[in-house]
KOLKEMI-413830 format. One record per atom (N, C-alpha, C): x negated, y negated, z. Coordinates in Angstrom, 1 decimal, decimal comma. Atoms other than C-alpha are relative to their C-alpha. Layout:
# residues N
+--------+--------+--------+
|     c1 |     c2 |     c3 |
+--------+--------+--------+
|      X |      Y |      Z |
...
+--------+--------+--------+
END
This chain:
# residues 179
+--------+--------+--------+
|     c1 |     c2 |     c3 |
+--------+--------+--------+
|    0,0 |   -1,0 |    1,0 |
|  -57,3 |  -67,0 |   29,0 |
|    0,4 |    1,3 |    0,5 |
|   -0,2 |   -1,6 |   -0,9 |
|  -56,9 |  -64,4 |   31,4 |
|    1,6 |    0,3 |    0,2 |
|   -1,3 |   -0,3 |   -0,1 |
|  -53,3 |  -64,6 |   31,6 |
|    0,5 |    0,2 |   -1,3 |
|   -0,6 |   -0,3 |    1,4 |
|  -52,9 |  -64,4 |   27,6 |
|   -0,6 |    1,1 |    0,0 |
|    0,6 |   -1,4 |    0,7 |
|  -54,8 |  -61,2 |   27,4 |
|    0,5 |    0,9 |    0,8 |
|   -0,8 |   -1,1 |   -0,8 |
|  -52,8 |  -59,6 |   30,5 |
|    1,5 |    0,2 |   -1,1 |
|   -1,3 |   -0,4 |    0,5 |
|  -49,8 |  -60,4 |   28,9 |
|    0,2 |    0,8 |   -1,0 |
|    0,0 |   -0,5 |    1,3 |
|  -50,6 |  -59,6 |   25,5 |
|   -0,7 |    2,0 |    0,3 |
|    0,5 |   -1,2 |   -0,8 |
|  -52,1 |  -56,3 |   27,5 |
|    0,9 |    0,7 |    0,5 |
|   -1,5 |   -0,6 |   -0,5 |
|  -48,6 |  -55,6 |   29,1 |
|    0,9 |    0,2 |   -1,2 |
|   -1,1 |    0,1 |    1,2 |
|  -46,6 |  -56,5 |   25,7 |
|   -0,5 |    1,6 |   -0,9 |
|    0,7 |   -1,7 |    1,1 |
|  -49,5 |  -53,2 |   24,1 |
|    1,0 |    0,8 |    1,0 |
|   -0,6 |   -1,1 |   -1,3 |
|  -48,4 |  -51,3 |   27,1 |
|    1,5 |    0,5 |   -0,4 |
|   -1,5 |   -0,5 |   -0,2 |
|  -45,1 |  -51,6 |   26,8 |
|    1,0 |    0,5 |   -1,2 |
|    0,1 |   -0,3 |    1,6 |
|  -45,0 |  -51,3 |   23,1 |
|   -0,7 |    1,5 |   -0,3 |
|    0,4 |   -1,3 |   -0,2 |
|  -46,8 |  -48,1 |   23,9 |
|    0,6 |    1,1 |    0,6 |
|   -1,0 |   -0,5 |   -1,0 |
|  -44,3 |  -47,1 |   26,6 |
|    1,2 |    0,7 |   -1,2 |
|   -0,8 |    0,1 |    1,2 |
|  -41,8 |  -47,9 |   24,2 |
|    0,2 |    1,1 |   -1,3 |
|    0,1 |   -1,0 |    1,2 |
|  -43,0 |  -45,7 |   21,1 |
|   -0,1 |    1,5 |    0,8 |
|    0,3 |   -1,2 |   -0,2 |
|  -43,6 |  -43,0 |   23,3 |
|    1,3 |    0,4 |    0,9 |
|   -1,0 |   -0,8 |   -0,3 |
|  -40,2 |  -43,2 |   25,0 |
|    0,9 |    0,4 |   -1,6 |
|   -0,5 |   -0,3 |    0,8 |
|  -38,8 |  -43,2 |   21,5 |
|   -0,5 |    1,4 |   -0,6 |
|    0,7 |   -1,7 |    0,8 |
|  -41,1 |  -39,8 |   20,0 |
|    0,7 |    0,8 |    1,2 |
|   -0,5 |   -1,1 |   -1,2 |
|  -39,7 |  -37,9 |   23,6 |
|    1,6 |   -0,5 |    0,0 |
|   -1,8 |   -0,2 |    0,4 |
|  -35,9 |  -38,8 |   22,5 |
|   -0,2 |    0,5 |   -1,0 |
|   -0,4 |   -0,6 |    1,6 |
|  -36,9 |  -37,9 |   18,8 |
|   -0,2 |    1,6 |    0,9 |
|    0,5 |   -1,1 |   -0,5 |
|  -38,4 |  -34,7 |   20,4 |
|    1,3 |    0,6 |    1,0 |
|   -1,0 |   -0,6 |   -0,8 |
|  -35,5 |  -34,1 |   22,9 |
|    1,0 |    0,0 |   -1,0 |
|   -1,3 |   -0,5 |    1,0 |
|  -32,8 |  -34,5 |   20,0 |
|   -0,4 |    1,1 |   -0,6 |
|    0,2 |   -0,9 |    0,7 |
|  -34,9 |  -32,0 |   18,0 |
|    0,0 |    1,2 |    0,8 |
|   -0,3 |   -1,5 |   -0,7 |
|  -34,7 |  -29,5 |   20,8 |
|    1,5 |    0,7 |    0,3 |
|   -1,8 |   -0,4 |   -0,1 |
|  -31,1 |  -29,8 |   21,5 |
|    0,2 |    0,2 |   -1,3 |
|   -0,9 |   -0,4 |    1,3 |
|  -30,2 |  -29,5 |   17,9 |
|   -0,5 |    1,2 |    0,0 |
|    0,2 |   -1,2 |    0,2 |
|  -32,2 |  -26,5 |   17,9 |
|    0,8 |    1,2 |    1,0 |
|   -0,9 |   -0,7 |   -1,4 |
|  -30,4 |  -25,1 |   21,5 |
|    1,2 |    0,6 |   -0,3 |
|   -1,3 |   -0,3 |    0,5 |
|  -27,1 |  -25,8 |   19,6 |
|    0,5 |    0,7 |   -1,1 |
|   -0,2 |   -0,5 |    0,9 |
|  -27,9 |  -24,1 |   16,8 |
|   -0,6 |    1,6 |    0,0 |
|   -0,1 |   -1,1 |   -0,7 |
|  -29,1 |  -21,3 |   18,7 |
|    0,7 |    0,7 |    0,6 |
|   -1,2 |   -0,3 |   -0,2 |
|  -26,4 |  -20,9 |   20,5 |
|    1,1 |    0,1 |   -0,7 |
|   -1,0 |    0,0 |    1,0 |
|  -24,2 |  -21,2 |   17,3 |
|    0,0 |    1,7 |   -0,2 |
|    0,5 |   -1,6 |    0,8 |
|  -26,2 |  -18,1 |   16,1 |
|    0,2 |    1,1 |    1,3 |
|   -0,2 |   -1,4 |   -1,3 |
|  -25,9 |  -15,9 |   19,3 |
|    1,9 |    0,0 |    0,2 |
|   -1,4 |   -0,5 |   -0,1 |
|  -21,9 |  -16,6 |   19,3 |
|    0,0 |    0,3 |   -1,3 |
|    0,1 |   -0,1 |    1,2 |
|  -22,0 |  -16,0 |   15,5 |
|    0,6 |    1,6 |    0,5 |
|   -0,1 |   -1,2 |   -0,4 |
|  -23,5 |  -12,7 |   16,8 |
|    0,6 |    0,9 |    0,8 |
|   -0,6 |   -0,3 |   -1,6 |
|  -21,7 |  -11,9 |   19,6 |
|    1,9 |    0,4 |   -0,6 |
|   -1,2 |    0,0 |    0,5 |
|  -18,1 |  -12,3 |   17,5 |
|    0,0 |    1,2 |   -1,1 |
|    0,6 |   -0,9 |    0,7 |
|  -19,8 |  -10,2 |   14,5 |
|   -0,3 |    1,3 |    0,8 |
|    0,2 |   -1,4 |   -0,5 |
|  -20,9 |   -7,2 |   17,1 |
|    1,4 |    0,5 |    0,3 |
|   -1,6 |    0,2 |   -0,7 |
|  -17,3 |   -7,8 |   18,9 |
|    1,0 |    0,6 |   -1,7 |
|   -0,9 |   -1,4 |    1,0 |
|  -15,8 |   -6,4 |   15,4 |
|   -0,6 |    0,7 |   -0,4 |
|    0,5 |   -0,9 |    0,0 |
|  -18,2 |   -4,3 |   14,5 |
|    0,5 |    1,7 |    0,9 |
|    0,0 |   -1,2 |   -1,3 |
|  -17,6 |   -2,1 |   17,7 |
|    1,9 |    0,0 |   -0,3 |
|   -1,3 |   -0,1 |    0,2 |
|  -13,8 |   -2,7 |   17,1 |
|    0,5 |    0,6 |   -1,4 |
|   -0,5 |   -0,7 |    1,4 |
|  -13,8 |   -1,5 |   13,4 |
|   -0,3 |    1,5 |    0,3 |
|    0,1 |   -1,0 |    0,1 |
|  -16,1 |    1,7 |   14,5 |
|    1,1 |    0,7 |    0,9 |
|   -0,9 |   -0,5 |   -0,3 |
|  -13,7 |    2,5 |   17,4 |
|    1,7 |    0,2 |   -0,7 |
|   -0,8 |   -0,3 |    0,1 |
|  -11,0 |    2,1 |   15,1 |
|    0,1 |    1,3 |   -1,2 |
|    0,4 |   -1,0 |    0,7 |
|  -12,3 |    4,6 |   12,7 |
|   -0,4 |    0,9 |    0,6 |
|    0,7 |   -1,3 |   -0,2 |
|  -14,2 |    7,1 |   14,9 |
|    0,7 |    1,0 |    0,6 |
|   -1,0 |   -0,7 |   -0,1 |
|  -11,2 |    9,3 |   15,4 |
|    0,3 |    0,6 |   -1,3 |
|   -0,5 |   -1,2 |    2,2 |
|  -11,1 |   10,3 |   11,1 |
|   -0,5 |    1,1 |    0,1 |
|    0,7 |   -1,3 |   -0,1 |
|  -13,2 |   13,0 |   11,8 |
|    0,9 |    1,1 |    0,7 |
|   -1,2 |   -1,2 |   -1,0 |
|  -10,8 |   14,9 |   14,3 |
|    1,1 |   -0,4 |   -0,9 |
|   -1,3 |    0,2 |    0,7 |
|   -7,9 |   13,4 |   12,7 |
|    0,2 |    0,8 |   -1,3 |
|   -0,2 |   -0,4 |    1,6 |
|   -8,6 |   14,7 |    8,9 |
|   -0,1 |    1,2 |    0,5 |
|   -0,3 |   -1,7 |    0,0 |
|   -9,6 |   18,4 |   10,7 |
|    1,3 |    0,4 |    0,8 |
|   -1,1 |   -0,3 |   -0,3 |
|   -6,2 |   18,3 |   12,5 |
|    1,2 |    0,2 |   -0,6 |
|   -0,9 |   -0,2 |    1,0 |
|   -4,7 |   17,5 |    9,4 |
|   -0,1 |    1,6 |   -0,5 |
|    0,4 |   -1,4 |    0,4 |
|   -5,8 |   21,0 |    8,3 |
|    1,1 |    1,1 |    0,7 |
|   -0,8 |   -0,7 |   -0,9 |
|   -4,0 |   22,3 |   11,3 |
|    1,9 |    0,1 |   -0,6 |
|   -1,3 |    0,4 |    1,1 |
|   -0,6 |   20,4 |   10,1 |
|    0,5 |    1,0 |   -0,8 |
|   -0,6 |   -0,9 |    1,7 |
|   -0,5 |   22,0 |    6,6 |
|    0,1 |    1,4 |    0,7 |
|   -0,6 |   -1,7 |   -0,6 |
|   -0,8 |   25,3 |    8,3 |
|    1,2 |    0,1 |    0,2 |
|   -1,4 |    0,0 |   -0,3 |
|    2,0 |   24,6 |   10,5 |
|    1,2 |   -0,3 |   -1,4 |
|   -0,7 |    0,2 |    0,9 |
|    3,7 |   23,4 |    7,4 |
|    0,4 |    0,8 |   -1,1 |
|    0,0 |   -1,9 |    1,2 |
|    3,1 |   26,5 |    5,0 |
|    0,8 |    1,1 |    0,7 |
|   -0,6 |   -0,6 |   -0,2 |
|    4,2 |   28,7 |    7,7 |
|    1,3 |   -0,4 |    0,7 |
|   -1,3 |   -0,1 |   -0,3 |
|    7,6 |   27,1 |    8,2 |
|    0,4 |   -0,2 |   -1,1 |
|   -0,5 |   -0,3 |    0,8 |
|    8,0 |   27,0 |    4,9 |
|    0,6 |    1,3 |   -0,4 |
|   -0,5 |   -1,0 |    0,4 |
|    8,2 |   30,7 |    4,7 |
|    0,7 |    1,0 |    1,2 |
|   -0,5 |   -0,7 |   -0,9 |
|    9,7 |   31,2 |    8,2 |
|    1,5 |    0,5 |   -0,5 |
|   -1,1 |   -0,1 |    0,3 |
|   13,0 |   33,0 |    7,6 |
|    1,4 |   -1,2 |    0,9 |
|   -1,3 |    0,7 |   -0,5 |
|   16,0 |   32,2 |    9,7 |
|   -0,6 |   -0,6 |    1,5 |
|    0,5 |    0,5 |   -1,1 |
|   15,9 |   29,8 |   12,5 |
|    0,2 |    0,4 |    1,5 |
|    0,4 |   -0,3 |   -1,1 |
|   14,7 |   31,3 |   15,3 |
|   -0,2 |   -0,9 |    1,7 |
|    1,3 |    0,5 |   -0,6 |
|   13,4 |   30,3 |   18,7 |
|   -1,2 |   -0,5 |    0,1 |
|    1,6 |   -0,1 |    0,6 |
|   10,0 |   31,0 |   17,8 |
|   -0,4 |   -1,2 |   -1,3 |
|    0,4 |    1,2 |    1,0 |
|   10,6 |   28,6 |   14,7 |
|    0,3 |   -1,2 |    0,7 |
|   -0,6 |    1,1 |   -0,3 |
|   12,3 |   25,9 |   16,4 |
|   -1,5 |   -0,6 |    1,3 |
|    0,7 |    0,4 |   -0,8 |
|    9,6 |   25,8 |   19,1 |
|   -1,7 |   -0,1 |   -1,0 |
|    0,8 |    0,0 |    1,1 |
|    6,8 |   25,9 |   16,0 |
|    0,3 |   -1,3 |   -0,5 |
|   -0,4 |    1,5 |    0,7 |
|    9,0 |   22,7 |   14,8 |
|   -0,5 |   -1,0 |    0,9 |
|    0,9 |    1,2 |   -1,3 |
|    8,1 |   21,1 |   18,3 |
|   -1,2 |   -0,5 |    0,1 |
|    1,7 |    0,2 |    0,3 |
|    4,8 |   21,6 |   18,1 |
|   -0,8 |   -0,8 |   -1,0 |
|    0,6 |    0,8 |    1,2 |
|    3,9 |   20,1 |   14,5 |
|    0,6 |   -1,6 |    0,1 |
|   -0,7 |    1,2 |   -0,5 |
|    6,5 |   17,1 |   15,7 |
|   -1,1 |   -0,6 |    1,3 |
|    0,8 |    0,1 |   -1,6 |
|    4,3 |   17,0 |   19,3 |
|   -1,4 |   -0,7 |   -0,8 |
|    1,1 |    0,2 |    0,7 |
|    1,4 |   16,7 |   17,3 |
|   -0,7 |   -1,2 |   -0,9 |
|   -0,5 |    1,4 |    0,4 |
|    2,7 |   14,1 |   14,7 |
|   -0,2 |   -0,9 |    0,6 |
|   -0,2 |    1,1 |   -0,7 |
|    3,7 |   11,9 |   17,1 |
|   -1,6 |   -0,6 |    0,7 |
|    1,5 |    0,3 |   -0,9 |
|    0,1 |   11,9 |   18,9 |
|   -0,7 |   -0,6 |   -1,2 |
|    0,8 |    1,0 |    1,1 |
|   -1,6 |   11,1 |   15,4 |
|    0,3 |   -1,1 |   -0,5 |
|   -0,4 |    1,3 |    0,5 |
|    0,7 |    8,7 |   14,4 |
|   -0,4 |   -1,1 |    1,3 |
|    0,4 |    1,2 |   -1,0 |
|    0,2 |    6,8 |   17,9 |
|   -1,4 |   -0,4 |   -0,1 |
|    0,9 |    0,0 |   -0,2 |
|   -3,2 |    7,1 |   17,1 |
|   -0,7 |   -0,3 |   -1,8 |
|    0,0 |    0,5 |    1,2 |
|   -2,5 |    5,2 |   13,6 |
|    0,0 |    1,0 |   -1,5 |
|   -0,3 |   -0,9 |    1,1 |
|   -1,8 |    8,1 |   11,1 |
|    0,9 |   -0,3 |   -0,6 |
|   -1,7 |    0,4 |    0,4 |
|    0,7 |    7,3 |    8,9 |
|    0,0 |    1,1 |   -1,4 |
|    0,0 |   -1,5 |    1,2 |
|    1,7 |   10,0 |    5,7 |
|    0,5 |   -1,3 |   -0,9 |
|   -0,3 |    1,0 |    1,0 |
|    1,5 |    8,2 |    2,1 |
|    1,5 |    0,6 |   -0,8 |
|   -1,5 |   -0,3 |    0,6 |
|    4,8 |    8,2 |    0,5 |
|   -0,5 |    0,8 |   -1,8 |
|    0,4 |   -0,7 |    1,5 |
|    4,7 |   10,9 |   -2,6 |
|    1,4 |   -0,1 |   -0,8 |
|   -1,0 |    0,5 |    1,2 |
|    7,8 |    9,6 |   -4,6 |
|    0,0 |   -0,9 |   -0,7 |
|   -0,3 |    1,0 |    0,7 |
|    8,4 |    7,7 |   -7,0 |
|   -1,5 |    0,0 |   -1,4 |
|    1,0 |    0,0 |    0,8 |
|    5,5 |    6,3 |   -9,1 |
|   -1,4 |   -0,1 |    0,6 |
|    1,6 |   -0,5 |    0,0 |
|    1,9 |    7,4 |   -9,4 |
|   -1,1 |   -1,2 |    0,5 |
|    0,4 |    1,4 |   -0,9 |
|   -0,2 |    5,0 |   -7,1 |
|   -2,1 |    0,9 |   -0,4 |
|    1,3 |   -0,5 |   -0,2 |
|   -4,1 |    5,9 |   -8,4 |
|   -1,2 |   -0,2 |    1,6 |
|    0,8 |    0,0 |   -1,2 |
|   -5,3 |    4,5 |   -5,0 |
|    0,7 |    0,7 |    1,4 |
|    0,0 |   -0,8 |   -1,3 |
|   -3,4 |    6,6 |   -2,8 |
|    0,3 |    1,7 |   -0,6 |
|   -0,6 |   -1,5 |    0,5 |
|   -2,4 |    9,9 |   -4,9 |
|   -1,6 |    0,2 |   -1,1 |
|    1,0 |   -0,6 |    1,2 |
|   -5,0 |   12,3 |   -6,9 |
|    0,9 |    0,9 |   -0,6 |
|   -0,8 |   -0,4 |    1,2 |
|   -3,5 |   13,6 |  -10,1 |
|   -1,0 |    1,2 |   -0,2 |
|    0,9 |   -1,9 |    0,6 |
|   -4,4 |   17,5 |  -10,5 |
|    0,1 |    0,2 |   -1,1 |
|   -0,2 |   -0,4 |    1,2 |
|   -2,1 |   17,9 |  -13,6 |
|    1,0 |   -1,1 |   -0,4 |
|   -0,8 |    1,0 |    0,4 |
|    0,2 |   16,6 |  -15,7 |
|    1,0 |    0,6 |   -0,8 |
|   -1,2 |   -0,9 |    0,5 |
|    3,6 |   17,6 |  -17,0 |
|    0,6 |   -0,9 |   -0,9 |
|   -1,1 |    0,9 |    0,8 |
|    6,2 |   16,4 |  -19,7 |
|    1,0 |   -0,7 |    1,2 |
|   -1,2 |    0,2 |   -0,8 |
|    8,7 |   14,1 |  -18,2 |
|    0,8 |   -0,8 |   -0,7 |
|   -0,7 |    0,9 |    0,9 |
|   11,2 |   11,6 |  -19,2 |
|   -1,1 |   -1,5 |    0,0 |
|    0,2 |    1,6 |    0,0 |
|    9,2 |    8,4 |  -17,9 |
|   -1,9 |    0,7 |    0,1 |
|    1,0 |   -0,2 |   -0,2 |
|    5,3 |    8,1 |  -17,8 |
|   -0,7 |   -0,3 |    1,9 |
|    0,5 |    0,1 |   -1,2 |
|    3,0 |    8,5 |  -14,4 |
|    1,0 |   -0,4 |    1,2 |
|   -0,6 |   -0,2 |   -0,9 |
|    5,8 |    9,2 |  -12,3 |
|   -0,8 |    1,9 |    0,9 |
|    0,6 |   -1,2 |   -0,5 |
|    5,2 |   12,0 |   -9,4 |
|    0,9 |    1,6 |    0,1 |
|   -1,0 |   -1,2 |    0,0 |
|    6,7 |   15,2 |  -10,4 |
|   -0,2 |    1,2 |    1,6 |
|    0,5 |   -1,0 |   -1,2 |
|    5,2 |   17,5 |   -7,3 |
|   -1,0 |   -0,2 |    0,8 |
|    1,1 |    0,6 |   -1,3 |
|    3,3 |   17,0 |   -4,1 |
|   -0,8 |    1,7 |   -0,1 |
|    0,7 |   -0,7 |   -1,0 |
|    0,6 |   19,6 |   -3,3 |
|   -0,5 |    0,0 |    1,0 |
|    0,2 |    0,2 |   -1,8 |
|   -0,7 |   18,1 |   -0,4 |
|    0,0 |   -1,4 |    0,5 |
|   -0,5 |    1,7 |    0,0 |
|    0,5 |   15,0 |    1,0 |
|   -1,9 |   -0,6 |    0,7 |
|    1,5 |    1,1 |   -0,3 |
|   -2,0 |   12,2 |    2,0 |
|    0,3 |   -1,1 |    0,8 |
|   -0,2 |    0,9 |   -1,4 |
|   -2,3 |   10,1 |    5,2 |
|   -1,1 |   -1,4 |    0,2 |
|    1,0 |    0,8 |   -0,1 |
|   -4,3 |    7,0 |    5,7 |
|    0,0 |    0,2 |    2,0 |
|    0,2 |    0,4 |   -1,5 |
|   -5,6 |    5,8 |    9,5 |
|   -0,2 |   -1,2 |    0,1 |
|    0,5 |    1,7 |   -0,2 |
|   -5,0 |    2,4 |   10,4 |
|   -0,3 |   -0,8 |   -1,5 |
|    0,0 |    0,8 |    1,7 |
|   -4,6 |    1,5 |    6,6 |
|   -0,7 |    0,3 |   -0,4 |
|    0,7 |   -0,5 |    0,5 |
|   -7,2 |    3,0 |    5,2 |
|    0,0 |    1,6 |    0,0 |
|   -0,4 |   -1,4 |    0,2 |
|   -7,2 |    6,3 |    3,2 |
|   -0,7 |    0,8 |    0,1 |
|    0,6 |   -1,4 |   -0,5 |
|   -7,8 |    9,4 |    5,1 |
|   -0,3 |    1,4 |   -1,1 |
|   -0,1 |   -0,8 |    0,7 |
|   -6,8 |   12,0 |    2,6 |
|    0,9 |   -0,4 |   -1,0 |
|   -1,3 |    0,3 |    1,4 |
|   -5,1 |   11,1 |   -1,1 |
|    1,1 |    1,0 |    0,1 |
|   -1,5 |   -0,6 |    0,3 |
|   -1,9 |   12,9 |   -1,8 |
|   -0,5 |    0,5 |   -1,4 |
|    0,7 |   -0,5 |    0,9 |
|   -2,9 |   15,6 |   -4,3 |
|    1,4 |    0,5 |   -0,4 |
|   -1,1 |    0,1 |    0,7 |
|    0,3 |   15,5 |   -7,0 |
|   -0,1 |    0,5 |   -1,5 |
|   -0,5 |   -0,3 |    1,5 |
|    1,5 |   16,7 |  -10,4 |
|    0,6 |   -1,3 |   -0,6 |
|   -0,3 |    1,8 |    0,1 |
|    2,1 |   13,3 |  -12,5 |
|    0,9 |    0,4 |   -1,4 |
|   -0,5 |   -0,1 |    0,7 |
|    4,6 |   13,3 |  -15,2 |
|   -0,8 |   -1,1 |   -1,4 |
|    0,3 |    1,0 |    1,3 |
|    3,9 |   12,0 |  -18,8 |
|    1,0 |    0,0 |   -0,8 |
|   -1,3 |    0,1 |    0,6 |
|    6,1 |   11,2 |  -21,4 |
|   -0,5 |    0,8 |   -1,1 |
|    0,4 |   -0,9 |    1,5 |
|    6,4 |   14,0 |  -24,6 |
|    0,1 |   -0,6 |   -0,7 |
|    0,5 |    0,9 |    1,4 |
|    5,2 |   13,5 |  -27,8 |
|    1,2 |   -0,3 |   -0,8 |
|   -1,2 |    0,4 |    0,7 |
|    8,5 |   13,9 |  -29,3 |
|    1,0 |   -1,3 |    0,3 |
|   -0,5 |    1,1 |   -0,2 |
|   10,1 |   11,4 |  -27,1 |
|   -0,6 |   -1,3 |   -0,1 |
|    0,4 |    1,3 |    0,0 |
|    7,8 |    8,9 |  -27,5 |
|    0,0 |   -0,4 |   -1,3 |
|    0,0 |    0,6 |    1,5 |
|    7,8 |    9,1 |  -31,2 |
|    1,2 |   -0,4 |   -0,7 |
|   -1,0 |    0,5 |    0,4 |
|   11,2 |    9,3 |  -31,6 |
|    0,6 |   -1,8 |    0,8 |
|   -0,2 |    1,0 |   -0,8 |
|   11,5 |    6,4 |  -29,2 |
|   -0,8 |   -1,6 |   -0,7 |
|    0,9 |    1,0 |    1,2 |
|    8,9 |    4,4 |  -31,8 |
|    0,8 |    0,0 |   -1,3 |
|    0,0 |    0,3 |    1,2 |
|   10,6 |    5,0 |  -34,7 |
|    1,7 |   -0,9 |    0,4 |
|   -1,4 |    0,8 |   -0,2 |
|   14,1 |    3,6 |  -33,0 |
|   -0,4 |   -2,1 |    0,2 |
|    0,5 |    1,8 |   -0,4 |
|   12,0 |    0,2 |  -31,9 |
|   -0,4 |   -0,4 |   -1,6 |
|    0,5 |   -0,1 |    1,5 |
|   10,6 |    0,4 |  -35,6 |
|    1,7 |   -0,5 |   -1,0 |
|   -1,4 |   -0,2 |    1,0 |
|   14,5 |    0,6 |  -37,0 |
|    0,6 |   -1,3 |    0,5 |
|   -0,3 |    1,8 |   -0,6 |
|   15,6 |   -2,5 |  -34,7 |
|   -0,8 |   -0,7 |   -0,3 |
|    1,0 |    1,2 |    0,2 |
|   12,8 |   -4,7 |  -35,5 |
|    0,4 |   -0,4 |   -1,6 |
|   -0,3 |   -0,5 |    1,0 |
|   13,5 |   -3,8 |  -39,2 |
|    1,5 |   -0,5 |   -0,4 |
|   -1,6 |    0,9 |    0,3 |
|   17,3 |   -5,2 |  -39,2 |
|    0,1 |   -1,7 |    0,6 |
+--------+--------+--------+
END
């Protein structure tokens, strides 16, 4: 009898071995899955800081840049009313060109003020008769983004269309429809 109750004593054992190497695999997969999903979350974070810091350095230059623009328009008012071209103007041209070029390398770009009326990059001061509607009759001060995004709108005069042309222009669509 003594050998049936070792055995049956080794078979508990091992049966005990057994369940308890299986709970310390279940237990080691549930650490690693946690490890790997820890480490998911710290590269997550790591890629997320990594543009963070690359968006604020590509923005934290608007602050100088928009009061430099300030500078610009100066230069630009007073060669508007410089007379004849001088020295003194020509080396004033260098300078606002000198200057240009550093902001643009440093992603400035000037929004285009022709054509038609863009509400997300132009602000409309007034508004004039014209032939066609929300076209841009006059720039007051142009407008630059940094790196694609807008620094200063472009502050414009916007054309509308007169009452007379539009009505006579209704009663001609009114006269063709009508035949």
């Amino acid at each position: 009898m003594t050998g049936k109750s070792e055995e049956s004593k080794a078979a508990a054992e091992g049966d005990d071995v057994s369940s308890k190497l299986e709970e310390a695999q279940a237990q080691a997969e549930k650490y690693l899955d946690m490890a790997r999903r820890l480490q998911a979350d710290f590269d997550n974070y790591r890629k997320r800081t990594q543009r963070e810091n690359e968006e604020f350095r590509k923005y934290a230059c608007s602050s100088i840049v928009g009061d430099l623009l300030t500078v610009v328009d100066d230069l630009d008012r007073a060669l508007e009313h410089a007379g004849e071209e001088t020295e003194f103007v020509k080396g004033i041209r260098g300078v606002r060109a000198n200057l240009m070029k550093v902001l643009e390398s440093n992603g400035l770009r000037e929004i285009p003020s022709e054509g038609k009326f863009d509400p997300e990059l132009h602000e409309a001061l007034c508004a004039v008769d014209g032939e066609e509607d929300g076209m841009i009759a006059e720039v007051f001060q142009k407008g630059y983004t940094l790196n694609g995004k807008v620094l200063r709108y472009s502050k414009v005069k916007v054309t509308r269309k007169t009452e007379e042309k539009a009505e006579s222009k209704e009663s001609k669509e009114t006269e063709n429809e009508g035949e």
